[in-house]
C-alpha positions as YAML, in Angstrom:
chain: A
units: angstrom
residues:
- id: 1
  name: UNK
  ca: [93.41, 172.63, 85.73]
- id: 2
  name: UNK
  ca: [91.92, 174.02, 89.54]
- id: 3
  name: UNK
  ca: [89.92, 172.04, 91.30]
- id: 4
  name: UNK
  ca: [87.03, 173.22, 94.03]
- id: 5
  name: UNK
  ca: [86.88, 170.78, 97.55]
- id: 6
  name: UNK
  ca: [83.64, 170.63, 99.14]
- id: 7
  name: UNK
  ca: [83.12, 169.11, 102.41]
- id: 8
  name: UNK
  ca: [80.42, 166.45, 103.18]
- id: 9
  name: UNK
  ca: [79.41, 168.55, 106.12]
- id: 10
  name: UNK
  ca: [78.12, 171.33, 102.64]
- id: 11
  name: UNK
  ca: [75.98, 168.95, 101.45]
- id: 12
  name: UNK
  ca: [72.44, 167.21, 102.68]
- id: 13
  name: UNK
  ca: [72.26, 163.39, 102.16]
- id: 14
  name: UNK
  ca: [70.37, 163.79, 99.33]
- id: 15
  name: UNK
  ca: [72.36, 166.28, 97.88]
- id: 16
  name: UNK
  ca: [75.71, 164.11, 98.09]
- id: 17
  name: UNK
  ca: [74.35, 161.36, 97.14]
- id: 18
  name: UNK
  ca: [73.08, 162.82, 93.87]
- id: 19
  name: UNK
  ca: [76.41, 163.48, 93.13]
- id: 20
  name: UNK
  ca: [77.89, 160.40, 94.29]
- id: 21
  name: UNK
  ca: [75.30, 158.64, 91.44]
- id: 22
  name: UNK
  ca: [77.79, 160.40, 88.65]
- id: 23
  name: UNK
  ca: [80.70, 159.94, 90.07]
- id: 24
  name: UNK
  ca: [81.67, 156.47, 88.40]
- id: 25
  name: UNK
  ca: [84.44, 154.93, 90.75]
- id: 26
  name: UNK
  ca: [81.85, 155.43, 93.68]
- id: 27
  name: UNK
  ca: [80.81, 152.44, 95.94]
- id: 28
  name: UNK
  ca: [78.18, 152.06, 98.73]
- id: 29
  name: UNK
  ca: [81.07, 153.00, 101.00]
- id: 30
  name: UNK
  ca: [81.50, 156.71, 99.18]
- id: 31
  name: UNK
  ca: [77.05, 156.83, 100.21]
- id: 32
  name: UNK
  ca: [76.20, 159.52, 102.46]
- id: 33
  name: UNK
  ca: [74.07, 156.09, 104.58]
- id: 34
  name: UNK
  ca: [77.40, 154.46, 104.72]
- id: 35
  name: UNK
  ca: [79.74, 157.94, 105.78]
- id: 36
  name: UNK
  ca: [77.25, 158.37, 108.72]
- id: 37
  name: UNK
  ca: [76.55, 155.01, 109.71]
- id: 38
  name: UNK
  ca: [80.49, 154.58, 110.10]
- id: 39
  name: UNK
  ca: [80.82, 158.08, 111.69]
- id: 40
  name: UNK
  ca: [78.39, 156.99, 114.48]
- id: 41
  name: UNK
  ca: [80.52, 153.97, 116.04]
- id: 42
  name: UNK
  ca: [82.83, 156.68, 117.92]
- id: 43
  name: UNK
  ca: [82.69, 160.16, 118.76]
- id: 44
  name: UNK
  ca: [85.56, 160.92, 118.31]
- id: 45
  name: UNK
  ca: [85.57, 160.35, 114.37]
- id: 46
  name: UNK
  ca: [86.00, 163.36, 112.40]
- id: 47
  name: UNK
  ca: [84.32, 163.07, 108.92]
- id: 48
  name: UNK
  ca: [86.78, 164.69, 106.42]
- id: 49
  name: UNK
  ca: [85.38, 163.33, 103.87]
- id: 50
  name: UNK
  ca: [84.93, 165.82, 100.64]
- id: 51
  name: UNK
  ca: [83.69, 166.18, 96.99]
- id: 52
  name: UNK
  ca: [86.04, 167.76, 93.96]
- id: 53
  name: UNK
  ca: [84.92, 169.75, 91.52]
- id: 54
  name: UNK
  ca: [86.81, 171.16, 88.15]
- id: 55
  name: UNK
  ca: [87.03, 174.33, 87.25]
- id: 56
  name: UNK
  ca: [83.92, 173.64, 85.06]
- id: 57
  name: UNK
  ca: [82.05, 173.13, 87.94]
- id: 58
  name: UNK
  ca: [81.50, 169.24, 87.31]
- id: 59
  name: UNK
  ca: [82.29, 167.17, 90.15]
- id: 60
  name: UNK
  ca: [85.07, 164.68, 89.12]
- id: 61
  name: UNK
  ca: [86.13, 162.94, 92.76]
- id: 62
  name: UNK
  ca: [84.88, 162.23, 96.32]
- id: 63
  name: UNK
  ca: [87.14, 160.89, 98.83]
- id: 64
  name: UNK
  ca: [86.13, 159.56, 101.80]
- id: 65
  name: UNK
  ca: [87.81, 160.08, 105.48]
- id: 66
  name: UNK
  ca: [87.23, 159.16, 108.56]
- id: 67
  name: UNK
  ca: [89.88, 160.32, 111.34]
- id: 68
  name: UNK
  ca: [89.84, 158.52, 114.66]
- id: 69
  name: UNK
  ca: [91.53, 160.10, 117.94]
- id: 70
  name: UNK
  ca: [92.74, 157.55, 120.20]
- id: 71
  name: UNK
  ca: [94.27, 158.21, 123.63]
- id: 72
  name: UNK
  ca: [98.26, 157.83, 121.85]
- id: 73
  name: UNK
  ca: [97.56, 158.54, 117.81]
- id: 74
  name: UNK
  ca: [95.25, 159.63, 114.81]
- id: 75
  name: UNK
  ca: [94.60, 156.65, 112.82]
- id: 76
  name: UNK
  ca: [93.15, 157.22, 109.01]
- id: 77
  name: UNK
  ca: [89.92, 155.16, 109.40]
- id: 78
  name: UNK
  ca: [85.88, 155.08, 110.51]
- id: 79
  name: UNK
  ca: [86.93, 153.25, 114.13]
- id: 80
  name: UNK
  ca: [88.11, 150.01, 113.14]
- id: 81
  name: UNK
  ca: [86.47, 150.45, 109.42]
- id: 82
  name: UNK
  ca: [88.87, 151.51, 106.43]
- id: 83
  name: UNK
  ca: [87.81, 154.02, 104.34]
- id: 84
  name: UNK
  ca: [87.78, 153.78, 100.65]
- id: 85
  name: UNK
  ca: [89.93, 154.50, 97.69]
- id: 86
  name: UNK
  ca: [89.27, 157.71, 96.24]
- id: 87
  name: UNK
  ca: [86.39, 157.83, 93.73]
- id: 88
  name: UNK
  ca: [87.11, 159.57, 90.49]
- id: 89
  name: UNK
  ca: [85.11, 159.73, 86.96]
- id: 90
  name: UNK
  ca: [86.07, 157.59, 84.26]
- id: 91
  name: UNK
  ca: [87.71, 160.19, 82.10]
- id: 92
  name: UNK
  ca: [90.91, 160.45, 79.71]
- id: 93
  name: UNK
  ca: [94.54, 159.96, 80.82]
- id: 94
  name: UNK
  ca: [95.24, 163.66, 81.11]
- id: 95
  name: UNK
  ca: [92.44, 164.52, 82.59]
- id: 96
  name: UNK
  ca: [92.12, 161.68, 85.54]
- id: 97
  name: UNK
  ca: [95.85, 162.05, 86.00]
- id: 98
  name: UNK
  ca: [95.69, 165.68, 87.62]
- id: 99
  name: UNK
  ca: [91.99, 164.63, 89.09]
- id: 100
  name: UNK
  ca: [94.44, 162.15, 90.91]
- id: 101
  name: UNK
  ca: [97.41, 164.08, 91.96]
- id: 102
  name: UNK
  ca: [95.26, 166.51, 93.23]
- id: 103
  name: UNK
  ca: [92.99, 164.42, 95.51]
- id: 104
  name: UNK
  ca: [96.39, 162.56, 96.98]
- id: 105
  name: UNK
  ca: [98.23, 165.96, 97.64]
- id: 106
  name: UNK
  ca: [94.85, 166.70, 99.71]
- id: 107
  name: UNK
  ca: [94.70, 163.45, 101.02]
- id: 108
  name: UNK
  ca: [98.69, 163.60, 102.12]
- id: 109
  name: UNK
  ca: [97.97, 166.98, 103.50]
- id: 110
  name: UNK
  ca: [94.96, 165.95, 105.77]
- id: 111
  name: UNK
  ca: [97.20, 163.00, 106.82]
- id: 112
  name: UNK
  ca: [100.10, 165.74, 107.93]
- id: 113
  name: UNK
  ca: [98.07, 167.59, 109.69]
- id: 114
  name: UNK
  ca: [96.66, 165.24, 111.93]
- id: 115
  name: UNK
  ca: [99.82, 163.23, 111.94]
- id: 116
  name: UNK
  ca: [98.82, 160.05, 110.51]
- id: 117
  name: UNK
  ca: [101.70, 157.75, 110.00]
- id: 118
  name: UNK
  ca: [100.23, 154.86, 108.16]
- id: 119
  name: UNK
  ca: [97.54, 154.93, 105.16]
- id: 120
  name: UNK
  ca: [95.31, 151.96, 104.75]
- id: 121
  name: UNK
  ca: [92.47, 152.25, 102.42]
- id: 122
  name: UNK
  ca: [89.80, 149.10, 100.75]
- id: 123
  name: UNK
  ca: [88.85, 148.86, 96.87]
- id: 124
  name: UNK
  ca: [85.38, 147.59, 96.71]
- id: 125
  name: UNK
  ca: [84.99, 145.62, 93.38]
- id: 126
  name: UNK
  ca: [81.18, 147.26, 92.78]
- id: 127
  name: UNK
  ca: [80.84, 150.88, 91.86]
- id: 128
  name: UNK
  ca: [78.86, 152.92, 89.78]
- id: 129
  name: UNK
  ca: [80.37, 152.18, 86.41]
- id: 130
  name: UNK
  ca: [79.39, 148.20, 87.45]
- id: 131
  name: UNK
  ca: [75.94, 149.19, 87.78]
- id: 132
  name: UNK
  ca: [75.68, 151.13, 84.51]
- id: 133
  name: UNK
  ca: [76.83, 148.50, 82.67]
- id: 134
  name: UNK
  ca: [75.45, 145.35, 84.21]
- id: 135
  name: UNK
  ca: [78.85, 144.16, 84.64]
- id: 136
  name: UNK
  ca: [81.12, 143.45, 87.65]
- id: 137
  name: UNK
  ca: [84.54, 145.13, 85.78]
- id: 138
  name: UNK
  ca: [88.58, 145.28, 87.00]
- id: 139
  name: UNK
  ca: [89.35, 148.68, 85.69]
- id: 140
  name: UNK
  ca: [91.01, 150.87, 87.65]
- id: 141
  name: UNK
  ca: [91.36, 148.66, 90.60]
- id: 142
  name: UNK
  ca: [94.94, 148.59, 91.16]
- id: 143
  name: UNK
  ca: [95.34, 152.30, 90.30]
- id: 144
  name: UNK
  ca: [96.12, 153.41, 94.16]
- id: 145
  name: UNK
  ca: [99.08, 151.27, 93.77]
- id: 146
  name: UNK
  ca: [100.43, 154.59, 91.59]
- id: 147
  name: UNK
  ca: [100.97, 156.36, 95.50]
- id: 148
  name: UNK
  ca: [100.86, 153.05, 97.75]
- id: 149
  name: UNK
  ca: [103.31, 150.46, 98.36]
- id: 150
  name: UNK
  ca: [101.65, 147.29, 99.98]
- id: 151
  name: UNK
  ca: [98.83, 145.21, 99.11]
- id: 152
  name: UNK
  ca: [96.49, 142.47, 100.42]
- id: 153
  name: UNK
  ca: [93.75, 141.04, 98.80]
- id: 154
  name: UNK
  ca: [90.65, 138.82, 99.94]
- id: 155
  name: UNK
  ca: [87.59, 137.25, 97.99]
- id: 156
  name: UNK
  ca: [84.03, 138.59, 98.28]
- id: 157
  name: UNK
  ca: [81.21, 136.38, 97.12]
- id: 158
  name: UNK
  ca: [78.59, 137.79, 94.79]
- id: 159
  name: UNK
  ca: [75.67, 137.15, 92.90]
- id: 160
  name: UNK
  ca: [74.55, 137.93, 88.93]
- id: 161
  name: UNK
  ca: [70.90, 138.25, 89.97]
- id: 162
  name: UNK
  ca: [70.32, 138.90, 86.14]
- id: 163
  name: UNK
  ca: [70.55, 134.49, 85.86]
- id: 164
  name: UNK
  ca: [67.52, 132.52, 86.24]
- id: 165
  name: UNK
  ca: [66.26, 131.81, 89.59]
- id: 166
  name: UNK
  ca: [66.87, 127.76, 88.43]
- id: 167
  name: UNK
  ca: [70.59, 128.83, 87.39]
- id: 168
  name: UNK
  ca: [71.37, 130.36, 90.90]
- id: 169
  name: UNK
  ca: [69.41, 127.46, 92.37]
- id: 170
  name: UNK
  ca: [71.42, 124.54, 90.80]
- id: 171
  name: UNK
  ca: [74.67, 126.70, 91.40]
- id: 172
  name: UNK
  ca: [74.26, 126.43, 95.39]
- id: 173
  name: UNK
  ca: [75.55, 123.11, 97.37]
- id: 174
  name: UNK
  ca: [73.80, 119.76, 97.51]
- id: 175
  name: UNK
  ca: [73.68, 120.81, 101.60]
- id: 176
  name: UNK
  ca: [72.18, 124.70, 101.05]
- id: 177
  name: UNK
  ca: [69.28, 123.16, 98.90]
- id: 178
  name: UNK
  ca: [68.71, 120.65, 101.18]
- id: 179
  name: UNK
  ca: [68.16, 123.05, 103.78]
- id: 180
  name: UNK
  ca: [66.35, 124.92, 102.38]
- id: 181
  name: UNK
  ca: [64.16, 122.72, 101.46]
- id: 182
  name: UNK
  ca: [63.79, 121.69, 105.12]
- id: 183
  name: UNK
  ca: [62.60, 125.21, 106.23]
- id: 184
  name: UNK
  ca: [59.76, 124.83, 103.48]
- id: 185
  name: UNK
  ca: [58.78, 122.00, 104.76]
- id: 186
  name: UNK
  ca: [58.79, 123.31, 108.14]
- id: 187
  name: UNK
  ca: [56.43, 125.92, 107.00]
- id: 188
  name: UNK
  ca: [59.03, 128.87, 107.80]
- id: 189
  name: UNK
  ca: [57.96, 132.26, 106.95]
- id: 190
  name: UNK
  ca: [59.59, 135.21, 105.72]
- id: 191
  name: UNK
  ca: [58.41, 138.46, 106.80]
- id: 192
  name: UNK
  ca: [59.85, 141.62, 104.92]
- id: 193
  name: UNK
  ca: [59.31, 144.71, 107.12]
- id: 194
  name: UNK
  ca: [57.77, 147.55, 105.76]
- id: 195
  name: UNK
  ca: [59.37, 151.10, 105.40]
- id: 196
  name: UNK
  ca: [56.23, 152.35, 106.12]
- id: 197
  name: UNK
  ca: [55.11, 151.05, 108.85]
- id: 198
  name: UNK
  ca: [57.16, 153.23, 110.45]
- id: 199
  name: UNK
  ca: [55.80, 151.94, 113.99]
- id: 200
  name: UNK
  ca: [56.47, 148.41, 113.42]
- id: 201
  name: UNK
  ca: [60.13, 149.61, 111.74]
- id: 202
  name: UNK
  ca: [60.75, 150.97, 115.38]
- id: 203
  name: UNK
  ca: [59.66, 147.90, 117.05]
- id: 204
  name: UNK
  ca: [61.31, 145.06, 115.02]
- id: 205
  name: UNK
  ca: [64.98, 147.13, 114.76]
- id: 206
  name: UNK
  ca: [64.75, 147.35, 118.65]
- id: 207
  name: UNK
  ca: [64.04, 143.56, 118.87]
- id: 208
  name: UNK
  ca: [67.28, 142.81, 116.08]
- id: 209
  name: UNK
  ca: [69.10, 145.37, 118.63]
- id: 210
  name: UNK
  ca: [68.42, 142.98, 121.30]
- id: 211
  name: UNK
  ca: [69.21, 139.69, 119.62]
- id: 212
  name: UNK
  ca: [72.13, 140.92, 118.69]
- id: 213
  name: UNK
  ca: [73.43, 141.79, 122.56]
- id: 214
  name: UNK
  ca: [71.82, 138.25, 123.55]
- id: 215
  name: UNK
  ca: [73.95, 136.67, 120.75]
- id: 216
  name: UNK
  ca: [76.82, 138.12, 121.18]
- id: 217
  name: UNK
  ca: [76.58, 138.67, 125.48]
- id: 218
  name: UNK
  ca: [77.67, 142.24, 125.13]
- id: 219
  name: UNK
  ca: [77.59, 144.95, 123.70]
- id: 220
  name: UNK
  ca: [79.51, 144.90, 120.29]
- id: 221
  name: UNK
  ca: [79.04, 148.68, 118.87]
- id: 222
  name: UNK
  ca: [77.09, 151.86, 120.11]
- id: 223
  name: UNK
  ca: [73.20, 152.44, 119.99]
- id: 224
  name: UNK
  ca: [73.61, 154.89, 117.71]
- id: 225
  name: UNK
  ca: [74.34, 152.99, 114.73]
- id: 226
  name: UNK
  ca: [70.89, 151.11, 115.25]
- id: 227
  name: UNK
  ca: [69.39, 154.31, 115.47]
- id: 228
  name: UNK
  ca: [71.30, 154.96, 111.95]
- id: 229
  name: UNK
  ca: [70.03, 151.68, 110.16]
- id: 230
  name: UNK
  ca: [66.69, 152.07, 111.49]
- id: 231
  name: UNK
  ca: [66.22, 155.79, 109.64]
- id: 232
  name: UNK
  ca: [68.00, 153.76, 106.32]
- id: 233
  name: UNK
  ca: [65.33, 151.69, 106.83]
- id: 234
  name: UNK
  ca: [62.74, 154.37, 107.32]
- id: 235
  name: UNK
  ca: [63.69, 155.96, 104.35]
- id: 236
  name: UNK
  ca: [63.56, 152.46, 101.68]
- id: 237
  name: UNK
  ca: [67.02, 152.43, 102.01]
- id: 238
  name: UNK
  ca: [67.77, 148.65, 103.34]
- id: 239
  name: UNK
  ca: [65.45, 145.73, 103.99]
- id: 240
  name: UNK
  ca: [65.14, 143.76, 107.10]
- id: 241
  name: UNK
  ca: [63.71, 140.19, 106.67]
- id: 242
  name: UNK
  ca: [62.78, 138.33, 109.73]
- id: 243
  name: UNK
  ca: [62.08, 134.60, 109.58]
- id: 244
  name: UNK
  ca: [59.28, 133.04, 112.32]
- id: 245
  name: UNK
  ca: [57.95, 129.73, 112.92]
- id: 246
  name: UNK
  ca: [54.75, 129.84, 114.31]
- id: 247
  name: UNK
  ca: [54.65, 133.40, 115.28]
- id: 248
  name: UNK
  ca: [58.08, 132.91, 116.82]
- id: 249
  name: UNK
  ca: [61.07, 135.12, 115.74]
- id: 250
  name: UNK
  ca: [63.97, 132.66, 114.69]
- id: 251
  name: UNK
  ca: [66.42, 134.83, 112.41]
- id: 252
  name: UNK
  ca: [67.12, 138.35, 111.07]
- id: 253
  name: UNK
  ca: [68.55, 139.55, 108.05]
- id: 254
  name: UNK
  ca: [69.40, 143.43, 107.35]
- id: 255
  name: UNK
  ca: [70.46, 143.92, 104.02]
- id: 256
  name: UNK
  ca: [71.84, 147.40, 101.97]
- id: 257
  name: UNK
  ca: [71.11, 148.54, 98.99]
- id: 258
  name: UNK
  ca: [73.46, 150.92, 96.41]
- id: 259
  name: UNK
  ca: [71.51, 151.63, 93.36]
- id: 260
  name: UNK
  ca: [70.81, 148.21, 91.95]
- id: 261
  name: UNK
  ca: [72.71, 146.27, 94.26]
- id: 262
  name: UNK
  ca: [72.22, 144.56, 97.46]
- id: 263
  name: UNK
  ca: [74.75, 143.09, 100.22]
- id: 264
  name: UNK
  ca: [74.28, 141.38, 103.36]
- id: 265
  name: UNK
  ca: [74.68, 143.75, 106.25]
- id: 266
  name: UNK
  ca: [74.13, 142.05, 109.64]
- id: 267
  name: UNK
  ca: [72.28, 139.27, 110.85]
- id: 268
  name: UNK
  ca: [71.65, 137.26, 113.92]
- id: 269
  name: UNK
  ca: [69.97, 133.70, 114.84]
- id: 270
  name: UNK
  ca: [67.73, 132.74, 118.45]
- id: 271
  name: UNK
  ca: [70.31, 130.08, 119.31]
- id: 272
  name: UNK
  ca: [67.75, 128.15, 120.79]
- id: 273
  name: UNK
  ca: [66.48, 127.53, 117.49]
- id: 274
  name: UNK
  ca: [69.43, 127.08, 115.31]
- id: 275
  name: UNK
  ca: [70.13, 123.48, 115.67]
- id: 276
  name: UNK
  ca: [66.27, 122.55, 115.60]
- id: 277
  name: UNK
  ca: [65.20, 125.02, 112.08]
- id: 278
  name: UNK
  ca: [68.02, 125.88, 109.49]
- id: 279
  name: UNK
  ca: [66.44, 129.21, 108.80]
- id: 280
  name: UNK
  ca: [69.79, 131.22, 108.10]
- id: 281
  name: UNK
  ca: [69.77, 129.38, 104.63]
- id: 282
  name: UNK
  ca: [66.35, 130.09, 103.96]
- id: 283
  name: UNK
  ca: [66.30, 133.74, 105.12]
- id: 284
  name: UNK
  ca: [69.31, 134.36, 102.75]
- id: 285
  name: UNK
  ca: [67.98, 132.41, 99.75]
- id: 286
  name: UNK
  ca: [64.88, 134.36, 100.14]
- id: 287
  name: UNK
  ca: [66.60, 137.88, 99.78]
- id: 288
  name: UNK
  ca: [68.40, 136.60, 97.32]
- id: 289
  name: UNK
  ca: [65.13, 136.20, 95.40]
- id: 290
  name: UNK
  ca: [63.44, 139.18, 96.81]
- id: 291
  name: UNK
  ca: [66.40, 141.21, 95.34]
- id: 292
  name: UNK
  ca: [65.89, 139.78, 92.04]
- id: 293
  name: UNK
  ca: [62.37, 140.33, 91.69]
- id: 294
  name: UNK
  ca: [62.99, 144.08, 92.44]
- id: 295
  name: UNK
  ca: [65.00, 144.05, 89.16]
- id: 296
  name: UNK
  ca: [68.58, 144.76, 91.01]
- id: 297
  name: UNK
  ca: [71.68, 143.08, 89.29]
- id: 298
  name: UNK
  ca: [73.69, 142.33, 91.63]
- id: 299
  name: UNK
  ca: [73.72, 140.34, 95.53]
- id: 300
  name: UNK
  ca: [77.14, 140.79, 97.49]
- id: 301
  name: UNK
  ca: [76.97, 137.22, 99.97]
- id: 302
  name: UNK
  ca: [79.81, 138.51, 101.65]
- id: 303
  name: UNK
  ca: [83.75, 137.92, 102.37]
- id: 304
  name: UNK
  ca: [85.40, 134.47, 101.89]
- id: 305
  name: UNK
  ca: [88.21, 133.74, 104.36]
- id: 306
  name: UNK
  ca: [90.79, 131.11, 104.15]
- id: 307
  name: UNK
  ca: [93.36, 129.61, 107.16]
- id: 308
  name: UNK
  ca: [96.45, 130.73, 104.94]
- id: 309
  name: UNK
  ca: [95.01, 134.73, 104.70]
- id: 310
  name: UNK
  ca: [98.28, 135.27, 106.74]
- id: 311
  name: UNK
  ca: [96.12, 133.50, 109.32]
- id: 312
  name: UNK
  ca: [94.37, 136.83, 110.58]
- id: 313
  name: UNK
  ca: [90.98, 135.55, 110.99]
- id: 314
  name: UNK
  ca: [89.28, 133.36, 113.33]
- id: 315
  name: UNK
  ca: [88.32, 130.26, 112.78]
- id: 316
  name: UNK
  ca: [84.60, 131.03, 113.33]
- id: 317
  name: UNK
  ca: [85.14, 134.11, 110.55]
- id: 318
  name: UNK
  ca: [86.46, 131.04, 108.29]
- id: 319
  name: UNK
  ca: [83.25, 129.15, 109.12]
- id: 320
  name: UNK
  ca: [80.59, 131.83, 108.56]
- id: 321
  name: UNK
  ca: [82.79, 132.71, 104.89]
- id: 322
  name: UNK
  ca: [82.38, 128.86, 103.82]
- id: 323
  name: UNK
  ca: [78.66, 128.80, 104.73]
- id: 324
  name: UNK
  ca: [78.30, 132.33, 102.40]
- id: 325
  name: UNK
  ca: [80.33, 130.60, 99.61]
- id: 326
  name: UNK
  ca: [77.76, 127.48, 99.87]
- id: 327
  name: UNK
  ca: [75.26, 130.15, 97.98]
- id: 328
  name: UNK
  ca: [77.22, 129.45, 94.71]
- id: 329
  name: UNK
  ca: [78.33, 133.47, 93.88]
- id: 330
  name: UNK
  ca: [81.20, 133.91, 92.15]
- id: 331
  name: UNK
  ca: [84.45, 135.49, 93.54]
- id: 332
  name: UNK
  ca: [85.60, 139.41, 93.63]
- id: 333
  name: UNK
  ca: [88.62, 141.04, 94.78]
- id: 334
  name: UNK
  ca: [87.99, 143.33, 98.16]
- id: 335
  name: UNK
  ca: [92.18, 144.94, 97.76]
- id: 336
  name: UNK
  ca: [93.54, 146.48, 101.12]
- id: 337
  name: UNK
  ca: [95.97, 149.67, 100.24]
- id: 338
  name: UNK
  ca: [98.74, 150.41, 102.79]
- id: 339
  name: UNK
  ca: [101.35, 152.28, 102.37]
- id: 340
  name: UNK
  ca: [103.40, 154.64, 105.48]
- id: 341
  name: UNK
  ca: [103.12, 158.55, 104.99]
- id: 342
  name: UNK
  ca: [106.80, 158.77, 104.37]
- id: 343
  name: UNK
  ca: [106.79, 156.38, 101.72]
- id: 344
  name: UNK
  ca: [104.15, 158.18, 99.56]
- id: 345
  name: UNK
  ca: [105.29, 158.11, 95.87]
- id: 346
  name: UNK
  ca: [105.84, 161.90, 95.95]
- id: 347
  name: UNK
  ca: [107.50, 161.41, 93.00]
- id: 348
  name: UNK
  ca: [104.17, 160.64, 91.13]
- id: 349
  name: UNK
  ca: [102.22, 163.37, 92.42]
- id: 350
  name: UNK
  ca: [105.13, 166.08, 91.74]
- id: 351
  name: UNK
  ca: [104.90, 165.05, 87.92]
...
């Protein structure tokens, strides 16, 4: 069987993201929103990243890399983001079994080239096949461990927005309802901004922008990734809700969308009214709902860390991650492939 590469610099957005729609394995990271929104952070990225067709014309893969120059090495990856596994259709054993060979041999001779000693690569546990079938599935997960050697896995928390409001309700803490609750009380709105308003889009990214550098007291990734969210925005691609008390902005809360499922992008509080207005519970719990009422399936919270995760994260990553798992989502594997070039299962793909 011959297969046909296609780089994403052939395609429009639109284009490749039609595609990407039949591709089953495919997950918001495989989204032309996602390829250029990582691509942005440096540069220096070069965007490999490439669609496979079969000799039928059909596209049956897309594989997704990102190579960054640094001042002493190439490393496989968007900056500090991994890409993904491959993406393939759901198809026989024969079939995906050459898809597969020949998207690694690629993959292994992009790495070469740019001498890229080490492979890491993330398995996202939603993709297309999910969506289709309403159903948060395990297939296929593990498969990169046919070419890789080493794994890691964390939890992500997520949502069945398919249950009753009630259900996901009583499924959340005593403590998030109770907050909640207190930001009712307190008469907290929820503002969901407009795509197109395209003025007001302009004006309320700029002001996340800048909470975000007050937060944080510096500048934590380039301008031109705000620029990028802002045209996702633009285009009904992501929501941003903003919480206010009394015409004052207390929280943000920019959110993704693939197909029929959301996640929780990036968000930011006015310290100066954390401790008096719980809003971050509120503003969450109201996407949550938002999300539902638009009829999409799924809502991914976000990662949950633990001190024994080989005691990589910090302990105010662990803190956020048991806040998220107070929503009451259940937990998903997020698997980390890595594996060094020269210990590639060649044996596998020469088969």
């Amino acid at each position: 069987m011959n297969f046909i590469k296609s780089y994403f610099s052939e395609f429009d957005s639109k284009k490749w993201d039609s595609i990407i729609k039949t591709i089953d394995g495919a997950t918001y990271l495989h989204s032309s929103d996602m390829i250029k929104y990582y691509t942005a952070f440096d540069k220096k990225i070069k965007n490999l990243s490439f669609l496979v067709r079969d000799q039928e014309l059909n596209y049956v893969a897309c594989v997704v890399i990102g190579i960054t120059k640094t001042k002493s090495k190439n490393i496989y990856s968007f900056s500090e983001t991994l890409c993904p596994t491959p993406a393939l259709i759901d198809a026989k054993y024969s079939i995906r079994n050459r898809i597969k060979k020949y998207v690694w041999n690629e993959i292994l001779t992009i790495s070469k080239k740019f001498n890229i000693k080490i492979l890491k690569l993330i398995q996202l546990p939603i993709n297309n096949q999910c969506l289709r079938n309403k159903n948060i599935s395990s297939a296929y997960s593990f498969e990169s461990l046919q070419f890789l050697d080493n794994i890691d896995v964390i939890n992500t928390l997520i949502l069945n927005l398919r249950q009753s409001d009630e259900k996901i309700y009583n499924n959340m803490s005593k403590y998030r309802k109770r907050d909640i609750k207190r930001s009712i009380k307190e008469n907290i709105k929820i503002d969901v901004i407009d795509f197109k308003d395209t003025k007001r889009v302009e004006l309320e990214m700029e002001e996340f922008r800048l909470a975000h550098l007050k937060a944080a007291k510096r500048i934590t990734r380039p301008k031109e990734t705000w620029a990028y969210m802002e045209k996702i925005l633009k285009l009904n691609k992501a929501k941003l809700f903003i919480a206010t008390k009394d015409q004052n902005k207390l929280s943000f809360l920019f959110c993704g969308q693939f197909g029929k499922s959301a996640f929780g992008w990036s968000q930011v509080n006015y310290k100066k009214y954390e401790k008096t207005y719980p809003v971050r519970h509120y503003l969450e719990w109201y996407a949550i709902k938002y999300f539902k009422k638009k009829n999409f399936l799924f809502y991914e919270v976000g990662q949950r860390y633990y001190v024994n995760n080989k005691s990589k994260f910090s302990s105010k990553e662990i803190q956020i991650s048991e806040f998220k798992e107070r929503y009451g989502a259940k937990m998903y594997p997020i698997i980390y492939f890595e594996s060094a070039i020269n210990k590639i299962n060649y044996g596998e793909l020469n088969n």
